[in-house]
Every structure is written in structure tokens, then in C-alpha cells.
N, C-alpha and C positions, 0 to 999 in steps of 0.2 A: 791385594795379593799379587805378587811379579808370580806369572806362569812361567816364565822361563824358555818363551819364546823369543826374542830378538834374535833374527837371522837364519830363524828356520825356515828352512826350502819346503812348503808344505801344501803338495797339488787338491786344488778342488775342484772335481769337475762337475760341469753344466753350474761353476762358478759367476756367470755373467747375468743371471737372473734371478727372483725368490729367494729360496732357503740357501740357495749356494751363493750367492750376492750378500747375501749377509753374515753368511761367513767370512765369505776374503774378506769382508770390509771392517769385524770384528779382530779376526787374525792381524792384519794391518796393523789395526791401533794398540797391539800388543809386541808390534815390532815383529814379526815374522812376514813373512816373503811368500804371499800366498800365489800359486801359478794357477790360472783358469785354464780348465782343457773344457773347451766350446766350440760347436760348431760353425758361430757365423761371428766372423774376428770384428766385426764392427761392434758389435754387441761386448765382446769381450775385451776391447779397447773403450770403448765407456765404461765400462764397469774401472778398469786398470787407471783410467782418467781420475775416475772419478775417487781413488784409493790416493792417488800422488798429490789430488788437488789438498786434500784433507792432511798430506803430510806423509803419507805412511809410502810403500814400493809395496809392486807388484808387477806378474809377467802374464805371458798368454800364451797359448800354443792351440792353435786351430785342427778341431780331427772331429771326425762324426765316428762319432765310439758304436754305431751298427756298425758298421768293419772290421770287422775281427785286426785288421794287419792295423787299426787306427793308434791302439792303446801301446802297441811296440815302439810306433813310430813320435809319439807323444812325450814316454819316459826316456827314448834317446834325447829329443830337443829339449827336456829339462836338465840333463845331465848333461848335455854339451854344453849349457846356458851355466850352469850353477856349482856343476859337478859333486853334487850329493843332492838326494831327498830326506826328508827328515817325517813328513806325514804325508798319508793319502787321506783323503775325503772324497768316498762315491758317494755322490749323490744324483748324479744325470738319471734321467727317466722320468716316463708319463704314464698319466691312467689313464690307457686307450681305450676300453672299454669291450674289449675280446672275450666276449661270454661262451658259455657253455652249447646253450641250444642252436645259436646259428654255426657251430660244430665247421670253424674257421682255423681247420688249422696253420693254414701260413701265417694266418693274423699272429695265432696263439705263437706259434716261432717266431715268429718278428720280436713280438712283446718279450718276450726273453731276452735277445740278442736288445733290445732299447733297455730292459733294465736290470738285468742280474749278470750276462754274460759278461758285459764291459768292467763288470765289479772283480771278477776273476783274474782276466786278462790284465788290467793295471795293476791289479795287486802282484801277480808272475811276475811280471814284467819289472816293478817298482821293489821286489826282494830284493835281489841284489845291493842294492841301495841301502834300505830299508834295517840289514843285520849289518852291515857299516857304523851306522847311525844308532841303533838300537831303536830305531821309529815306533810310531802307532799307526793306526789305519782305524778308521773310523766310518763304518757305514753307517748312510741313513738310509730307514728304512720305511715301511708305512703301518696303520692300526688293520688296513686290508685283510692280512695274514691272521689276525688274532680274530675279526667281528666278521669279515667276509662284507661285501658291499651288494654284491650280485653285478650278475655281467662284465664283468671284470676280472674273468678267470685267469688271465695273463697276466696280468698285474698281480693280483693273489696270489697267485705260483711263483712269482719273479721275488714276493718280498716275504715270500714261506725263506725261497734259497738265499735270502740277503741274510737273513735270521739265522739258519743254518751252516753258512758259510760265518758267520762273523764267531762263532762256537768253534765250529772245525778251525779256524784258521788260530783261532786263539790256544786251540789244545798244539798245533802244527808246528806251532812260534814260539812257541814257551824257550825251547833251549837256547833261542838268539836273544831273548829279551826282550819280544816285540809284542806290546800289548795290542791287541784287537778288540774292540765292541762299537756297540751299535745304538744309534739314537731312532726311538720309534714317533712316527708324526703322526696327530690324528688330524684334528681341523687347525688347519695353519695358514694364516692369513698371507698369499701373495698373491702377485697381478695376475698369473694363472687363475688362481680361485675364484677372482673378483671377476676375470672373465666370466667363468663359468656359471656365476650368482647371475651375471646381469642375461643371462639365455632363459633365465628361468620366467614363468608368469609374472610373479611376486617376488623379485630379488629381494626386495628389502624383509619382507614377510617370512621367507624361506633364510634370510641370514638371521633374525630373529630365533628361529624357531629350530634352527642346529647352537645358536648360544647359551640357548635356554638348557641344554644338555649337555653342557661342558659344566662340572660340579665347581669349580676354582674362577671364583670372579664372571662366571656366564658371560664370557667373551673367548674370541678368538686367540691361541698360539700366534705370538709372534717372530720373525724370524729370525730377528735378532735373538731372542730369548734362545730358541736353536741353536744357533751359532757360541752361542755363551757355552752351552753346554758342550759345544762341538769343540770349544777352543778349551776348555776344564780337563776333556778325558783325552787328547791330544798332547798338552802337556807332562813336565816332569810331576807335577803337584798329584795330578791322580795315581803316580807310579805304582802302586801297588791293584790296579781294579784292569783288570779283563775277562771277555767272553761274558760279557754284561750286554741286555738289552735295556739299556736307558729311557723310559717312557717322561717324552716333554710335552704332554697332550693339558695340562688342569685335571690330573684326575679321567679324561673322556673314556678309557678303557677301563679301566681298574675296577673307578667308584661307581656306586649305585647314581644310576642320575635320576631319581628320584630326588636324592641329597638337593641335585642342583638349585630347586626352589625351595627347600626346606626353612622354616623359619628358624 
């Protein structure tokens, strides 16, 4: 299937790592022009590298999206560079781990501004552009919102408003043409995570034992798999689907994982 990408200008940001790395790198081989907004330009010049080595282009523009002024200053240096955007993709943010009982709230404000504000701000910011173009915008977001993790109230609230926002924007935009919705991640396999496993006692026991509960093939979401579906509902191909919450987990939310070992 041709998506109908070639030479879309189409930002993703905290594109230099994970799920957002394998995006730009999936949009690339589809001939679009994916821009990484990331904080640490060396990071997002490997990634750009490593898009050009394989054939495809790709740009950067460096901003730490906690700054509110970052996400203005980001969509001017794409528009000056390209002068149109055609997609956003937020995807930047972390599970910090801002709970409830240690009643942290500059934590719990920070966590916002890391992962729900900067989704706001780009999108304002990238409108203008965006009803040009007839664009989409595409958040990802987390299973957080839907199963709750514990201790990670900030993060849970940030991907309640990812949710919420990808709805509202999508009723907001309707008269420009601009589709909006949202891809939800549960266990998704990137070097973040792989971090994370090996802090554990038992990484290998403890990665066993979250695959045993994904009902679809009892393995990990890949990011490329992500990206697949990020570059589907970004396209003209899905033209008719928005204010959709997209679940790319195997099933991990939805189905009984009971099923998962079922014979």
C-alpha cells in the first residue's frame, strides 16, 4: 500500500529514541521528512544519520519541551526550514513515578509539563500549519490511564489529558479537515524499558512473567509495530478515522489474559 507520504514535513517529537526513533525511521522509508524535536542534538543527529545512511532525509531541531516558550520556538525552526508541516507525533515523556502518598506536588506539576503540556503547546503552535495542509496529529499515549500502575499519579493524569485532548481536538478540527487520534502503548519493547528490566532482581524472570500477559504471541510490542500504525493513521489511506484511541499493546488491555496461556 503507497500511504501517500513522500515529502511530508511531519514532526516527531522525543524522535531520537524508542518509540519515537522508530517512527522517524519508519516515516523515512515511506519517503516523508520526518523532523525530531529532542533535547540532546547529538542524540538526534544519530538518529537523522542514521535515517540518511539507509536512504531516506530527515531534520532536527533541539528544545526541551518542559519550557513552555520551547514548542513555539521549535514549530518556527520547522517552518523556516520546510515552510509547511503536514503531521505532528507527540510522543516525548517519561514514567517518573510521582505517586499519590508522598503528596509531591511540584513532582506531580513537573510530570505534566514532561508529558501532556508540551502535547498542547505543539499542537497551538503547529495549527496554523497544520489547516494549510489539512494535517493529522497523532498522540501516543500510555495503558496508564485505562489499568493505573500505582505511584505514577503524574503520569496517569498526563495520559488521562493525552486521551482527552486527542477527542477534544479531534471534535475542534473537524471544520479544517484535520484528523486527530491516538495510539495507546502498554508493554513496548525499547532501551528505556530494557533499562528498567535489568534494575530489577530477576530481569529475565520479571520479563518472562509481564509476557506471559500479553494474550497475542506472549511477547513484547514492538516499536516499529507502533510506528507502523503511527505512519497508517497519519496518512491519506486512513482519511476517513478520528478521535480514535488506537490500542497497539497484543490484546494487553482489552483481552482477558487468562486467554494468554490458553490452549
Amino acid at each position: 500500500m503507497n500511504l501517500e507520504l513522500t515529502d511530508k514535513v511531519i514532526i516527531v517529537t522525543g524522535g531520537a529514541k524508542g518509540i519515537g526513533e522508530g517512527i522517524v525511521k519508519v516515516l523515512a522509508a515511506e519517503g516523508a521528512i520526518p523532523v525530531i524535536v529532542g533535547r540532546v542534538e547529538a542524540d538526534n543527529l544519530k538518529t537523522v544519520h542514521a535515517v540518511e545512511a539507509a536512504g531516506g532525509r530527515a531534520f532536527q531541531v533541539v528544545a526541551e519541551l518542559t519550557d513552555p516558550a520551547a514548542s513555539e520556538h521549535a514549530i518556527k525552526a520547522v517552518v523556516a526550514r520546510f515552510g509547511r508541516i503536514d503531521g505532528l507525533v507527540n510522543n516525548a515523556g517519561v514514567n517518573d513515578g510521582v505517586g499519590l502518598e508522598s503528596g509531591d506536588y511540584e513532582g506531580f506539576m513537573a510530570s505534566l509539563h514532561k508529558n501532556v503540556v508540551h502535547y498542547y503547546l505543539m499542537a497551538h503552535h503547529a495549527l496554523p500549519e497544520l489547516k494549510k495542509s489539512k494535517g493529522a496529529i497523532l498522540n501516543i499515549t500510555s495503558k496508564t490511564a485505562d489499568t493505573g500502575q500505582g505511584h505514577t499519579s503524574g503520569y496517569a493524569a498526563s495520559n488521562g489529558g493525552r486521551n482527552a485532548l486527542t477527542r477534544e481536538w479531534a471534535v475542534e478540527l473537524l471544520k479544517y479537515g484535520i484528523r486527530v487520534n491516538a495510539i495507546v502503548v502498554a508493554e513496548c519493547w525499547t532501551p528505556l524499558y530494557a533499562n528498567w528490566i535489568k534494575t530489577l532482581p530477576d530481569p529475565d524472570g520479571k520479563l518472562r512473567e509481564i509476557e506471559a500477559k500479553i494474550p497475542l504471541g506472549n511477547r513484547m510490542t514492538t516499536a516499529e509495530e507502533i510506528a507502523n500504525t503511527t505512519a497508517f493513521l497519519l496518512s491519506p489511506c486512513s482519511s476517513h478515522t478520528t478521535g480514535q484511541l488506537i490500542y497497539v499493546d497484543g490484546g494487553y488491555v482489552h483481552l482477558d489474559r487468562a486467554l494468554a496461556n490458553a490452549e
